[in-house]
Structure formats: structure tokens, C-alpha cells
VEXDRENSE-25651 format. One line per 2 residues: their letters; for each residue x, y, z of N, C-alpha, C, O, CB. Coordinates in steps of 0.1 Angstrom, whole numbers. Glycine has a CB too. Example, Ala and Ser with C-alpha at 12.3 -4.5 7.8 and 13.67 -1.06 7.14 Angstrom:
<recs>
AS	132,-57,78,123,-45,78,132,-33,78,142,-33,85,113,-45,90  128,-22,71,137,-11,71,129,0,79,134,11,80,141,-6,57
</recs>
This chain:
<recs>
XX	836,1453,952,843,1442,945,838,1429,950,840,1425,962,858,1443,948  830,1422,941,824,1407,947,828,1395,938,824,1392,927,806,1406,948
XX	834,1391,944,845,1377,942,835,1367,944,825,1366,952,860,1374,954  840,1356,930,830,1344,937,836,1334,943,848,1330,940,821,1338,927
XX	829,1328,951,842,1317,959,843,1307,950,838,1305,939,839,1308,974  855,1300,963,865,1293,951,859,1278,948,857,1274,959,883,1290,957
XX	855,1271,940,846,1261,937,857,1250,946,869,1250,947,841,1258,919  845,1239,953,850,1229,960,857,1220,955,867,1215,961,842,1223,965
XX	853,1216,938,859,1203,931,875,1209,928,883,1200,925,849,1199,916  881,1225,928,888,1225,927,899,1224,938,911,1220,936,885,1231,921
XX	895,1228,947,900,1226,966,900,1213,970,906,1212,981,889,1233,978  895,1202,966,897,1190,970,904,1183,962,903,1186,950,886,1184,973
XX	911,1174,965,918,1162,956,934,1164,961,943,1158,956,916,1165,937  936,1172,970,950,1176,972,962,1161,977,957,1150,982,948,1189,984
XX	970,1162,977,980,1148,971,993,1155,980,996,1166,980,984,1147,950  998,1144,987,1008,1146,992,1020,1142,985,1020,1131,980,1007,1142,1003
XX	1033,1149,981,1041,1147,972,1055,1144,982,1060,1152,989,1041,1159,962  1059,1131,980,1069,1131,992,1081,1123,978,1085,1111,978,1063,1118,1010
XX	1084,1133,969,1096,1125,956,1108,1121,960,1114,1112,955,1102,1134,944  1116,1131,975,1130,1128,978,1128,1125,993,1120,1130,1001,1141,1139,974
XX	1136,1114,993,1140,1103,1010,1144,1115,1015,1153,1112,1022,1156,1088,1012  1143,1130,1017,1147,1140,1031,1134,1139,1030,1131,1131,1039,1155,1156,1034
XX	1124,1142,1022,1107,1144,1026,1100,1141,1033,1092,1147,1040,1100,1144,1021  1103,1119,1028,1094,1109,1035,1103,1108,1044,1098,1102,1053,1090,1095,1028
XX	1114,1112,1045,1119,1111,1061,1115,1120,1074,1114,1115,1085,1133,1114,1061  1113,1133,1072,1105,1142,1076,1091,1139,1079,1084,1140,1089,1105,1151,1067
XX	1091,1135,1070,1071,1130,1069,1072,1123,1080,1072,1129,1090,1062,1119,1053  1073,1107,1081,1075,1096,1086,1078,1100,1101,1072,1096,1111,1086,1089,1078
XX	1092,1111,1100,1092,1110,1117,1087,1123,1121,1093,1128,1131,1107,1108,1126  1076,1132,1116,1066,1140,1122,1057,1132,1126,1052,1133,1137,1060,1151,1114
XX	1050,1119,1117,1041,1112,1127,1042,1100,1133,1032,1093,1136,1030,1110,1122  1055,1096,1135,1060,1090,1146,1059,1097,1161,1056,1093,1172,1072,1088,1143
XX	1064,1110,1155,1070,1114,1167,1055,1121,1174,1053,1126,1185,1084,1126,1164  1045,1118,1162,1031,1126,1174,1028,1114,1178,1025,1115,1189,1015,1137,1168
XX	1027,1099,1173,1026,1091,1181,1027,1088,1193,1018,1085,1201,1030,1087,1179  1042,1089,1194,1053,1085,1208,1048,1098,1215,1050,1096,1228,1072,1085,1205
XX	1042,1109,1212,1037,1120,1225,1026,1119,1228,1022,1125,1238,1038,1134,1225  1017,1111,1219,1002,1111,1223,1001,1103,1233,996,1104,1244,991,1107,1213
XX	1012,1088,1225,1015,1081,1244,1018,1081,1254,1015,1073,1262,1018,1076,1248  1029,1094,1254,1038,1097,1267,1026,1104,1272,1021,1098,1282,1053,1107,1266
XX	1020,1116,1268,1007,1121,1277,997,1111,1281,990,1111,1291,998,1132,1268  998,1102,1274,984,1091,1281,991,1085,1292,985,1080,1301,977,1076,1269
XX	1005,1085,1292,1011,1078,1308,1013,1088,1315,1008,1086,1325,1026,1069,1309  1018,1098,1314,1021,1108,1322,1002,1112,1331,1000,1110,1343,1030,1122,1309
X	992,1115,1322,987,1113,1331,978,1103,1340,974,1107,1351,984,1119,1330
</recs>
């Protein structure tokens, strides 16, 4: 069984969909919050 791979132009273009305030709230403080730990590790060590 030989499958052909999946073409690139269709794998690229992907879109982040953030329609309801729980999403972009979610969103927003997942990368806050890796912020505030990338800097706590840079003081900690």
C-alpha cells in the first residue's frame, strides 16, 4: 500500500482561531505564563 505524501501547500497556512474571550484568555496567559518562567529560571540560576 503506497500513499503519497501529504503536499506542503496544503500543511502550511495554518491560523490560529481564538473567536471566544475563554480562548484568547487561555492563549494570552499560556504565554505569559512561559514568559514569567523563562525569567524565573534565568534568576534562579
Amino acid at each position: 500500500m503506497d500513499q503519497k505524501p501529504y503536499p506542503a501547500e496544503k500543511a502550511r497556512g495554518g491560523e490560529i482561531v481564538l473567536n471566544t474571550r475563554l480562548r484568547r484568555a487561555i492563549f494570552l496567559a499560556g504565554l505569559v505564563g512561559t514568559v514569567i518562567f523563562v525569567i524565573i529560571m534565568m534568576l534562579v540560576r
